[in-house]
Every structure is written in C-alpha cells, then in structure tokens.
N, C-alpha and C positions, 0 to 999 in steps of 0.2 A: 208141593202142589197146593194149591190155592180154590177158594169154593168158584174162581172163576174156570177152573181146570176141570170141566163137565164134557164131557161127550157134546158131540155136535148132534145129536138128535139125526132125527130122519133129513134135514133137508141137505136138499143135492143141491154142493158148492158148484156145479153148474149153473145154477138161480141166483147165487150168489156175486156180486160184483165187487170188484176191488172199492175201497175207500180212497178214493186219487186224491184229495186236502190232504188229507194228513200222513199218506205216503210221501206225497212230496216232502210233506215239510220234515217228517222222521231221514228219510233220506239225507235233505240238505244238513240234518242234521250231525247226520255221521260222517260224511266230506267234510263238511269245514269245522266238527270237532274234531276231527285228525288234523287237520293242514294246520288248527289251532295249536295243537299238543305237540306236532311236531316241529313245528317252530317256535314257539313259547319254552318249552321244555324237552322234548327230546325225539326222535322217530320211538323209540321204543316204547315211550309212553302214548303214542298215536298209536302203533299197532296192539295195545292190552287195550286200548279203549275200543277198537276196529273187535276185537276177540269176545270184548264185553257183549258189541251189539250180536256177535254169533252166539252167544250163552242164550242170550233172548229171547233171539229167532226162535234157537233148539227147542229152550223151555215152551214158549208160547206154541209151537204148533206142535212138539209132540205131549202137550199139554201131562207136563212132566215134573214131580213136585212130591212131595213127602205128606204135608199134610192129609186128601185127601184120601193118596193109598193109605196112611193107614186107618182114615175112617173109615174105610171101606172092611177092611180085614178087621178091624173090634169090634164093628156093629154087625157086619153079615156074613164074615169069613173070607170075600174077595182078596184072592195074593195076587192078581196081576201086575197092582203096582210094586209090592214088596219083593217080588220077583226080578221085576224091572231094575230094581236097587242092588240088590246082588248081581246081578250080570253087571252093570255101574262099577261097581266095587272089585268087581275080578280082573275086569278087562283094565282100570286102574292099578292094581296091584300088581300087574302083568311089566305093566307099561314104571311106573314108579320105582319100586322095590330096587332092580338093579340099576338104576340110576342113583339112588339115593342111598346103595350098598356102596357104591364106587364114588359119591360125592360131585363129581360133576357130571353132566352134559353136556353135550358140545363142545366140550373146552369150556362149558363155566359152571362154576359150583353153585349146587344146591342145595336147598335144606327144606327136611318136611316138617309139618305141623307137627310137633310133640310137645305135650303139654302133661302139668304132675294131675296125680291121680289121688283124689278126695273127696271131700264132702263136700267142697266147692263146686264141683262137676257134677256131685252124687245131686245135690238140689237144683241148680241152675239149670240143668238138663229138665229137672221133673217139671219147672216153672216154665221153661221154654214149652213144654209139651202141651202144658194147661194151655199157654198162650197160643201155636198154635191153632187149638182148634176152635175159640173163642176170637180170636183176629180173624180166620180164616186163610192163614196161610203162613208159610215163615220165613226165613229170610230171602232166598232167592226165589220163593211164592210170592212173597208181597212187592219184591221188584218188579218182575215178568207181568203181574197183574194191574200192578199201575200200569205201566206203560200199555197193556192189554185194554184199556179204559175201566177201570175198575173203582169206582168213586169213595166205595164201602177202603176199597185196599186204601186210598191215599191219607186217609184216617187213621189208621193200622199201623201204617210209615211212620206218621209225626210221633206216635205217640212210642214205637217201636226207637225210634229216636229218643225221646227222653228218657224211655227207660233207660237207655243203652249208656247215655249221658250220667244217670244217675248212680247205675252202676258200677259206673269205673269211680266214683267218691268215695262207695262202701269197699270198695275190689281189696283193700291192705286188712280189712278184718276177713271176708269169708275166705282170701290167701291163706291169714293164719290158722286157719280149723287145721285139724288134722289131714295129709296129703303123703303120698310117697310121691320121690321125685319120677320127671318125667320118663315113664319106661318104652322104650324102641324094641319092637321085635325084628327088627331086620337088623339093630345093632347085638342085640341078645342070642337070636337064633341064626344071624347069617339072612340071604334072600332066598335062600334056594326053600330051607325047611319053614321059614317066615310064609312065603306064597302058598306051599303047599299048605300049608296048617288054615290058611286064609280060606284057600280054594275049597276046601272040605268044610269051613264054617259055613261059609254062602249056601255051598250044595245042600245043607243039611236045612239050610233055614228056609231055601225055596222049596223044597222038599217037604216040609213041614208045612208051608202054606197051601202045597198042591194035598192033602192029606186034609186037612182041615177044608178047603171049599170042596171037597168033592163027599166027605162027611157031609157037607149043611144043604149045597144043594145037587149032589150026584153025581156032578160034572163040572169040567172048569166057566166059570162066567166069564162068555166075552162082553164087553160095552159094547152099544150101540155104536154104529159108526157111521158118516156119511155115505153117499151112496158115489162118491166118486174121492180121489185124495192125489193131491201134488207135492212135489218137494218144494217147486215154489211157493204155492198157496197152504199147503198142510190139507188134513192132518198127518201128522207121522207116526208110524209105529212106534209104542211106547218104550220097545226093548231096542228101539234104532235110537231113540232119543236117549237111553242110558249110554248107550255106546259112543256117542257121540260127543256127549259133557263126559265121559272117562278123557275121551282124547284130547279135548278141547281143554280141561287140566292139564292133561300131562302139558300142552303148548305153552299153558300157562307156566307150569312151573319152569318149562328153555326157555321164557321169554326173561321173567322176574327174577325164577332162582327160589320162589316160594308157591307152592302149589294154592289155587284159586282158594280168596276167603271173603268176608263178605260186609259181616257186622261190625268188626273195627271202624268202617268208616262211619258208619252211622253214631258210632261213638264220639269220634272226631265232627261229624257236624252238629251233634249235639253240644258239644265241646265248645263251638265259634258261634253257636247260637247264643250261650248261656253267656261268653264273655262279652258280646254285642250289647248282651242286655245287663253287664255292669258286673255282672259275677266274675270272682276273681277264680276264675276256673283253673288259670296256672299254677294256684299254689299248691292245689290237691297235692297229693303224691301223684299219682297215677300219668300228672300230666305236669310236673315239675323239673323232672333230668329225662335224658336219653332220647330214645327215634317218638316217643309221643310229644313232647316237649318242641320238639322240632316241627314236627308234624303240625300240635297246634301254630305254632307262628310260622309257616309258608301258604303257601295259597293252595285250593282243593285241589287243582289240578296239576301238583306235586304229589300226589297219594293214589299208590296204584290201587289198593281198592275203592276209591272213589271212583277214579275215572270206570273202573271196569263198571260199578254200580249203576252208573251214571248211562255206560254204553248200554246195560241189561233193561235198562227203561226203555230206550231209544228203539233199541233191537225189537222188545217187542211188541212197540209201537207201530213197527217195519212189517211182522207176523199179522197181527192184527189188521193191518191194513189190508195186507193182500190175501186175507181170509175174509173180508169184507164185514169184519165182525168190531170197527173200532167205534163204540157208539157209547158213548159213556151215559149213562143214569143218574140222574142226581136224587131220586128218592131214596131216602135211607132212613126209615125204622127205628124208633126211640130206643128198643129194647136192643140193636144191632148194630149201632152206634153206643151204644154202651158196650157192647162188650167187646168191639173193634178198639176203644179207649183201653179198657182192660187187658186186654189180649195184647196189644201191642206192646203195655206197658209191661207183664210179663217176656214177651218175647228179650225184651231188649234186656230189660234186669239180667233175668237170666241165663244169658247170650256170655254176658260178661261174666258172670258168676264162674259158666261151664268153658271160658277157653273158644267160644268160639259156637255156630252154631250148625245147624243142619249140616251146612257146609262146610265151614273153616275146621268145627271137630268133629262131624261126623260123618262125611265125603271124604274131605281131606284131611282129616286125621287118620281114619281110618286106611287111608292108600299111604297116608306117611309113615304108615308099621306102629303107628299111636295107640298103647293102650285104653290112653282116655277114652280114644273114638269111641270103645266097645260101651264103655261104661257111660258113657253119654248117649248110645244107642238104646241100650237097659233102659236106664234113666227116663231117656224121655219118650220111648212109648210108654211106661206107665201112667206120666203126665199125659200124653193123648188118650190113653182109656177115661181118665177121671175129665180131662174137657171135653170127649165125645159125649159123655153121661149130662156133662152140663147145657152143651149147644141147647134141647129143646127148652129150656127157663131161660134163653136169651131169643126165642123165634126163628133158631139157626134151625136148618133139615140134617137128616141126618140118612144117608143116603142104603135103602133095603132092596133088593132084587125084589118082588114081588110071589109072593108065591104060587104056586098052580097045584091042579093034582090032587091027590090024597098025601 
C-alpha cells in the first residue's frame, strides 16, 4: 500500500464523476497493448499484460498494499490491513501448494518462488522496509500509485529503478554471505502438512493483531469509507481485494508457469537504461550468461514482468478514472522528495539483495512454500518500524485514530 492508499474520506462517489480523458486513453491503452503483444510476441504475453491491468484495477480500488497497513499496526495498532494479508496468503496457499506439489497445472509445469535463505534476505528485506515507508509505498505500491496519478510515486519509481539496477552489480558479493540453500516446505513437508502449518501461522498472526487493536483502542478500527461503493467504480472491501490478487496469482502462475513478481523488471530497465548511457552493463556478472543476459538483449516487451508492470500502471489509471480521482499534483516538498530519492533507492537495492520484494518474496514466496518469504516477512517489518520512526524528519504523516474519552 502506498500513502496514495487513504480511505476516501466522507464524500459520496455519487458527487463524484468519471475522469472521461484519461479513461479513454487508459482504455486504448490496454486494447492495443494486447493486439500489440499479441502480434509482436505472442497471445500469451497479451493476456499477462490484460491480467497486469486486473492487478491494478484490484489494487487501486481495494486500495490494497502493505506499506501503509503496516503503518498503521506500528504506530496505532490498526490489523485491518495485516489481516487483509493473511487471508491473501491462505486463500493462495490453498490454491498454489497442490499444484506446485504435483508440478504442473493444466497440463503445464510449474514452478514457485524459492529462493536460499541468508543474510542476503536478512538485510535486503530490513532495507526494503526502510524504503518503503520513506518512498511511500513498494513495489506493487509504487506501480498502482503512478498509474493512480501519484506525481511523489513516479519519483520513487526512477529512483526504485536505480536502485534495482545497482543492485544486481553488488548481487555476486551479498550472494556470497553466509545463506542455506533454498528450502520448500511443500517439498520438505508434503502440501497437505505445508498448508496446514501455513493455515495456523496466518490464524495466529491475525489473531494477534485483533488482540493488540482491541488492547489500544477497545474495539476493532474501521476506516472511514465512502457513503456509496461499486465494483465498477470502487471502493472495495479490503479482505475482497486480498482474495482477489490470491486468485489473480494463482492465473498468474497457469498463464507463465511462475507465480506473479515484480521487481526484476525494474532491474532490467534499469539494466537498458544504464547501457543507452554507455555503461557496459553486460559484463556484470549478474547480466553476462543465462535468462538475464537474454533478457538484457531483447525488447521489453519480451519480459513477462515488464509487460505485467507496465499493465499495473495502466490498470490503474483505468481505477482511477472511474473513481473520478485521476488528478495528478505536481507540488512536491523539498523534504518529500528527498526521501522519495531515498526510499526508492533502498527499496530497489534491497529488492535485489532479498530475492525479490513484497511480492516476488513475500506474496509469492510465501504461497510458493518459500522459507525465505517468512524471513523477509521478519525482516522487513522491522525495517518498516525504524522508517515509520523516521517519516516525521522527512514531513511524511504518520497515520493515528484520534483519541476520545477517558
């Protein structure tokens, strides 16, 4: 979740009209970026871009994201959203596991996010988490909110990019730290004891957050909410939009064969950005043999997570629109622009450090039976406690129920 990820306040999306500009133009965008992709390169890569812009939509109107739940639950004990994420993560693990027990899907094989487990993860994650909440949002935060007209987020991106870029240079030294190889609990335990072990973590951890706000302020906090809500127009329930990006994975992983990730590409375009400007980005290691190597020399729109990236702008530009809410700002804050620079440039470093980020290792790791996920879970909310402590020396809010009462 992204600081543009706020409750719509009191007014009623009745009052509210569509943005018709730039719906059209989001629209045409998604038609003839398919009809492009499926004639240039292939239907399949038209329908992950078509899926990207459904990631969008989901995020932008069930304004659904990780950064800001969990500023909400370290500053004032709010679990709505961290809740929200466990139910995400069940209803994934439901869906994944036995598939990924059995190796294919439909007749074609799969594979989940698993990645080795170290100190590579153990920092990347805590960096990612600084970054977070100093960018203001992370990696499928900062996509959904550009495309959402977010002027602060497209700041965030460029610089969430370099990192990312930079990253993959240092990636053969924090590799070498100390790691165990990548461990699978659905290859370790089976799926059946893997889900159930899962099912009972989530339960414990929403259970812990409902325990802790009802501690701080008595009772569960709901957000404020509009006084009317569409599926066309939004908003959506928050725990209908975890449900939704569960499923919208799993389609992800029958479409590709790899369950939805995010930040690779941004490494990748940072990648063609670097060698446009003369840098000899190929010789790295990281981008000298094998699918990166490749990757750098074809066009973006051979790279399934680009195109998906690319649809998550678009998508929810689409959201945006017909919430009437696409109105981008260009003032931006000396002190908020520094730390969108900042933040971004953590987010990305760290992205690559940990394997992958919110999503790639901690959605979808986490549903690919990944032990990493957990330990980049760990990881990087502690990194979000120490950037929530920091937001106000950057003029960032930091979001408190108010109190009442005795």
């Amino acid at each position: 979740m992204s600081d543009l990820s706020t409750p719509f306040g009191g007014t009623s999306r009745r009052l509210v009209n569509i943005n018709p500009k730039p719906l059209a133009v989001a629209l045409a965008l998604v038609v003839l970026g398919a009809i492009y992709l499926a004639q240039a390169v292939s239907a399949k890569q038209a329908a992950l871009y078509v899926l990207g812009a459904l990631l969008g939509i989901t995020l932008y109107h069930a304004a659904f994201g990780f950064t800001s739940a969990w500023r909400v639950f370290i500053a004032d004990g709010r679990g709505a959203g961290l809740r929200a994420q466990m139910l995400m993560l069940a209803v994934g693990v439901l869906l994944f596991f036995p598939a990924l027990s059995a190796g294919t899907l439909f007749g074609h094989p799969v594979t989940g996010e698993v990645a080795p487990v170290g100190m590579s993860v153990l920092i990347g994650a805590f960096m990612f988490g600084i970054g977070m909440q100093l960018g203001g949002g992370c990696a499928s935060g900062t996509l959904y909110t550009v495309g959402g007209g977010s002027t602060r987020m497209v700041v965030t991106l460029i610089a969430f990019v370099v990192g990312s870029v930079v990253g993959t240079a240092h990636l053969p030294f924090w590799s070498a730290l100390p790691h165990l190889q990548p461990i699978s609990l659905v290859k370790t335990l089976g799926a059946g004891p893997a889900i159930a072990l899962n099912l009972v973590v989530f339960a414990l951890i929403a259970a812990l957050t409902v325990l802790i706000e009802k501690r701080r302020h008595g009772r569960l906090v709901s957000d404020a909410a509009s006084n009317t809500s569409s599926w066309l127009r939004g908003p959506w329930p928050v725990l209908v939009g975890g449900v939704v990006l569960a499923v919208l994975n799993f389609v992800t992983l029958a479409i590709s064969g790899r369950p939805w990730g995010v930040t690779s590409a941004f490494a990748l375009w940072g990648a063609k950005a670097f060698s446009a400007m003369g840098i000899d980005v190929a010789s790295w290691h990281v981008w000298s043999t094998g699918p990166n190597a490749a990757a750098l020399a074809a066009p973006v729109s051979h790279d399934v997570k680009s195109v998906m990236d690319i649809g998550i702008v678009i998508g929810a530009m689409v959201a945006a629109s017909l919430a009437g809410r696409y109105a981008p700002v260009w003032r931006l804050p000396l002190r908020s622009l520094i730390a969108a620079v900042v933040g971004g440039l953590l987010l990305g470093y760290g992205a690559r450090l940990a394997y992958g980020c919110n999503i790639g290792a901690y959605f979808s790791g986490i549903v690919s039976g990944s032990l990493h996920g957990w330990l980049w879970l760990v990881s990087a909310f502690f990194g979000n406690v120490v950037g929530t402590k920091l937001r106000p020396a950057f003029g960032l809010a930091v979001e408190r129920v108010k109190q009442t009462g005795c």
